[in-house]
N, C-alpha and C positions, 0 to 999 in steps of 0.2 A: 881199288874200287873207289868209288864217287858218289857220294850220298847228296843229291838235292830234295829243298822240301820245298813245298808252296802251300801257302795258306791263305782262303780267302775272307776276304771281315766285308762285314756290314760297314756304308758309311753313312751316317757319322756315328756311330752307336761302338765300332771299330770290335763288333762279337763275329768271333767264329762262325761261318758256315759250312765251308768243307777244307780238310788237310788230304794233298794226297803229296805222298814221298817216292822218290826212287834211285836204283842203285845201279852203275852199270860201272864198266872196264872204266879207267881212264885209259885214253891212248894217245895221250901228246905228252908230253915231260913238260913242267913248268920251266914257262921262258917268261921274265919279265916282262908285260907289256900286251902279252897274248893271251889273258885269263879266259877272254871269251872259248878260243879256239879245245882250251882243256877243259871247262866247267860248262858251256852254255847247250851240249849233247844232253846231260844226264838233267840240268831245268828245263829242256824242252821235252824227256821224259816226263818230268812230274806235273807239267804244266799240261799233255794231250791227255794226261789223268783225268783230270776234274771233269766236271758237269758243269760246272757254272766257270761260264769266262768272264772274266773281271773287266772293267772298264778303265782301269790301270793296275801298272807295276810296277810295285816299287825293287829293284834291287840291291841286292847286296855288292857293291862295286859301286866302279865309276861309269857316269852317260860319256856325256863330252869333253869332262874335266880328264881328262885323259892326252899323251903326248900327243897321238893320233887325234883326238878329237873324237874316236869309237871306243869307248868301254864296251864292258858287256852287256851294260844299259841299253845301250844303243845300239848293240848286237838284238839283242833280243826282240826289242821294239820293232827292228827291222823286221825280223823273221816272227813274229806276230802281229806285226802290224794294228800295234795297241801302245797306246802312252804309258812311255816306262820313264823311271828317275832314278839313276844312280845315285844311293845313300851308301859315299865311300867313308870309313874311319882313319883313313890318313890320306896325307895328300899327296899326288902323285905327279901332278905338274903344277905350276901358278903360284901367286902368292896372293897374301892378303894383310891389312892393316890392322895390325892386333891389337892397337890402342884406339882401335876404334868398336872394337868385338866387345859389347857387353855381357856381364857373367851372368846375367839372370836368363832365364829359360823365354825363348821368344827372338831372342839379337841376331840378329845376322849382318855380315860384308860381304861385299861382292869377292870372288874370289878370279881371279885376272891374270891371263897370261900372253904375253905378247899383244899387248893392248885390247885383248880380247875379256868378256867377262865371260868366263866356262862353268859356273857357280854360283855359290855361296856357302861361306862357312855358316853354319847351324849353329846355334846353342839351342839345344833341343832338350837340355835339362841344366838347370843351373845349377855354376860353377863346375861341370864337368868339362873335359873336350868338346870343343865343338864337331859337325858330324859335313862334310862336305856331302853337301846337295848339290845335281848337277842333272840337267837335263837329259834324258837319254833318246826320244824319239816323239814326235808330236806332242809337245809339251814345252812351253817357256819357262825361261831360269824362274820368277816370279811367280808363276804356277805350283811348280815344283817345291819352291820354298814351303809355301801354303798351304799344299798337301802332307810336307813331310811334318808341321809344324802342328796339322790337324789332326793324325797320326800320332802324335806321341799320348803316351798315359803314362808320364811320370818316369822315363827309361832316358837310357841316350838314344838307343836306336829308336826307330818309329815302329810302331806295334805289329806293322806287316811282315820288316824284317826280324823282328824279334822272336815274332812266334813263330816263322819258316828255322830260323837257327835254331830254335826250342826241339822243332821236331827232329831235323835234321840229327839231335844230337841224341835223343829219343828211344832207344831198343823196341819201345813199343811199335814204332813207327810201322809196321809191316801191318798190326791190324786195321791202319787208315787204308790202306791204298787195296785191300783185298785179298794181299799174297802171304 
């Protein structure tokens, strides 16, 4: 089974207004490269949940930092037709200039592949890992940065994805959604 959560926040205030979670079959076996095809059923779940649709998304993966240039950022985006941003924790394709990546919380490099920029590395909290930001659907690399940078309160992740893992991982999670 597959557990996704979505959780929507105030912006800039970044407070809860509705969690809804959901659980269904997985039915594709994980194959590298294909997260959308096995995880983005059970977030389109939790996301026809809500009442309140959001004017972005941030997700858990990668937009177009991705080999294809489709994460499930970009999956999603599509199939909502709502500006999403992939906030990946490791990198999956490109590279970036690590002596140029400052430790303080704020730093970013573009993150670049095949002369492309599909990115940028985050420092989204200092001296942590940086958090690969990546555009996933109507929204520019520099947008995304901004939002994911506007987004944090003190975490690595940025507080949309933070608190969607929070529930995800939750037992309580069933009294959000109704069931």
């Amino acid at each position: 089974m597959a557990i996704a959560a979505v959780v929507v926040l105030t912006y800039s205030e970044l407070e809860i207004v509705e969690l809804r979670a959901y659980e269904a079959p997985i039915r594709m076996p994980y194959i590298p490269g294909l997260l959308s095809f096995r995880e983005a059923p059970c977030v389109l779940g939790a996301y026809q949940r809500l009442h309140i649709r959001p004017d972005l998304v941030m997700v858990d993966g990668h937009g177009i930092a991705h080999p294809r240039r489709i994460g499930i950022a970009s999956h999603l985006g599509l199939w909502l037709q709502t500006p999403t941003i992939g906030c990946g924790k490791s990198i999956f394709v490109g590279h970036y200039d690590k002596n140029a990546l400052g430790e303080e919380a704020g730093s970013f490099v573009p993150l670049i592949d095949k002369n492309e920029t599909i990115g940028a590395m985050v420092r989204t909290r200092s001296r942590v890992n940086p958090m690969i930001i990546s555009p996933g659907h109507l929204i520019s690399v520099e947008t995304s940065i901004r939002y994911a940078l506007a987004c944090g309160k003190g975490y690595r992740l940025p507080e949309p994805t933070r608190q969607a893992d929070k529930l995800s991982k939750d037992n309580s999670w069933h009294d959000h959604d109704g069931s």
